[in-house]
C-alpha positions, 0 to 999 in steps of 0.5 A: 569300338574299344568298348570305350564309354560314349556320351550321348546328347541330344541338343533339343533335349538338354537334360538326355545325357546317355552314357553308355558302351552298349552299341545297340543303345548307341543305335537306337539313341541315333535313329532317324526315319532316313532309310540309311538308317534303317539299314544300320538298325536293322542289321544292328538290331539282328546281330544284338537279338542273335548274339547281344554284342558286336553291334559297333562292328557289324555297324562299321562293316554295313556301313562300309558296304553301303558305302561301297554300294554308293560309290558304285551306282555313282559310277553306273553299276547297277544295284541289282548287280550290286546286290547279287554281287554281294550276295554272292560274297555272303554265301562265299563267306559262309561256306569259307567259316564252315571250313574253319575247324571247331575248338571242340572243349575236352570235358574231362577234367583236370589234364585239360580244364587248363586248355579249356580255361585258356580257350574260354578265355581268350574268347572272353577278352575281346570284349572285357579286361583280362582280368574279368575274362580269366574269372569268368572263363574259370567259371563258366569251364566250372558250370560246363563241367559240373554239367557234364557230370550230372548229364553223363560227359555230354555238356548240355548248354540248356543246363547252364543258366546265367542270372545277373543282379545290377550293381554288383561286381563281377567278382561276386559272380559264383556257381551255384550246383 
């Protein structure tokens, strides 16, 4: 969590020394036949395919939950109770997230390009230095923006491509029109 650097060793295999803060290769580096472990991946793998990143939380909440679980059946719940009782809490949940009101960002600029950065931002520096997040919200209000022009003030995300080269430095990052 933190996105603070793991280093990861495997004492069978003394020279497989992995360094890394990407939760899914943290997992995939962990992974045993044990269907615990399955579970982990598996949730793991959906959440970094939907949305490549917060794999460290949604491995600390499923393991909780089966934990929980656990816990549970030892006292004679039954896991099918288990089941739709979480179940049930997973349609609860989505229902109370459909409620919460949308941050829709104001394209016109500049009176709101400001707000919009802020928004951007503040999104962005849950998982990079603030610094990094004020360039790339900067940025990316930049690419949304140049968009909305070209597709008469209708920001089309499809418009806005994202290309990385290895070894750069973020701040080599720009907009290309």
């Amino acid at each position: 969590p933190n996105a603070c650097i793991k280093i990861l060793f495997d004492p069978e295999s003394p020279n497989s020394i992995n360094v890394t803060r990407d939760g899914a290769t943290i997992m995939k580096t962990l992974f045993s036949n044990h269907p615990i472990s399955q579970i982990m991946l598996d949730s793991c793998s959906g959440q970094e395919r939907d949305f490549g990143d917060g794999i460290i939380s949604v491995c600390l909440l499923t393991a909780e939950l089966v934990q929980s679980g656990n816990n549970l059946i030892q006292q004679g719940v039954s896991p099918v109770q288990i089941i739709n009782t979480y179940e049930s809490a997973a349609e609860k949940t989505i229902e109370f997230l459909l409620k919460i009101p949308q941050v829709k960002l104001d394209l016109k600029p500049p009176e709101q390009s400001m707000k919009n950065i802020q928004i951007v931002q503040s999104i962005l520096s849950t998982g990079s230095s603030p610094k990094k997040a004020a360039f790339l919200a900067q940025l990316l209000c930049s690419a949304v923006s140049h968009s909305a022009k070209i597709n008469r003030n209708e920001a089309l995300w499809n418009s806005v491509h994202i290309r990385s080269c290895p070894g750069g430095d973020i701040k080599q990052s720009h907009l290309i029109n």
